[in-house]
Structures are given as C-alpha cells and as structure tokens.
N, C-alpha and C positions, 0 to 999 in steps of 0.2 A: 684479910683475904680468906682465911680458913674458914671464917665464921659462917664466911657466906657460901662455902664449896669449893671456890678455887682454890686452887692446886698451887702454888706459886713453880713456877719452873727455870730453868737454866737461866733462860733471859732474863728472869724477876731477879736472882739470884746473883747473876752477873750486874743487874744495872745496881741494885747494894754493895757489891764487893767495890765496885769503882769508886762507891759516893764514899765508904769508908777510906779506900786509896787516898783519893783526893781530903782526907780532911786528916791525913797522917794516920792514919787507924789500923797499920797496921795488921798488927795481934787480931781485931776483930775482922778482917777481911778473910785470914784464917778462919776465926769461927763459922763464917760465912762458909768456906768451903767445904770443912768437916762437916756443916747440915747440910749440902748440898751431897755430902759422901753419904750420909746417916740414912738420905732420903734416899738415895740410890739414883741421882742425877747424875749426867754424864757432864763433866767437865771439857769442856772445849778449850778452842787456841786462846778466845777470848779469855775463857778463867783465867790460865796457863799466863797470859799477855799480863794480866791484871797482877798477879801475883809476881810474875819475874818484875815487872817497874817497882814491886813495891823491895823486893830483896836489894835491886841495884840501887833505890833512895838509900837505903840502910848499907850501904856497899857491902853488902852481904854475896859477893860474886858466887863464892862456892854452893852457898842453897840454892842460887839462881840458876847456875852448870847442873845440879841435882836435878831441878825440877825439871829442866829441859830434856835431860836421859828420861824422866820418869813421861814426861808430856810425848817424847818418840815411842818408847818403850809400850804406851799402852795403845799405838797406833795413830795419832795425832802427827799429819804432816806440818811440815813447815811450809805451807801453801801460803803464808802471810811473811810478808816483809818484818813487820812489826816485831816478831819474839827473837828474832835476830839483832832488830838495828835497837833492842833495850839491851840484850846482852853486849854490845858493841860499846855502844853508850855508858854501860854500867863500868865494860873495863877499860874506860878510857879515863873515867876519873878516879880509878885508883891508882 
C-alpha cells in the first residue's frame, strides 16, 4: 500500500489486527497496535474490542479491566454492546 501512496488507516489496521486475532496471534495483534500508535492513528472500540477478546482467550482478565479504564480514560464510550459482553464472557470462564 505505501509503495503506491496510500496511507493504510485505522480500518486497514483493524481488519489485520483481527485476521492475526483469529489465527491466535496474539503478540502480533499488539504489534499491530503499537504501529497504529507509532503512526499516530486513533484507536477505536473496534481496536479496543479486538484486543480485549484476544486477553479474555488468554484469560488474561486483569490486562483486559486495564485496557478497558485505558479505552474510557482516553474518551472512547461504551456505545457498543460488544467490549462489555467479551469482558463478561471472559470472566465467566475463569
């Protein structure tokens, strides 16, 4: 995409985080978000969403409560069902 001038953005960056989600990846879904930080993209519910399912796979509950202060904290509502019914999901199978 750069070669040719585009920009890859939030959306380009979120449909990668997912496809690493979905193939257990993930450490690199993180990488994913640090060059989304690096680049100075704005994280959304969607990133936010992508990343709490991947802490609740790993029963990682407490980075998942982290990220969710940090996803309020930088003004990001909870206008989506979704980052709730993972964190619910997450602590119900531990």
């Amino acid at each position: 995409m750069n070669e040719n001038g585009v920009e890859p953005d939030t959306v380009t960056y979120n449909i990668l985080a997912k496809g690493f989600h979905l193939l257990g990846m993930i450490s690199s879904v993180w990488e994913v978000v640090q060059e989304m930080r690096e680049k100075g993209l704005r994280l959304d519910v969607i990133t936010y969403t992508i990343l709490l399912c991947g802490y609740c796979q790993l029963g990682n509950i407490d980075k998942g409560l982290r990220l969710l202060k940090d996803m309020l904290s930088r003004g990001l509502e909870l206008n989506s069902i979704i980052p709730c019914s993972v964190m619910l999901s997450g602590l119900c199978k531990t």
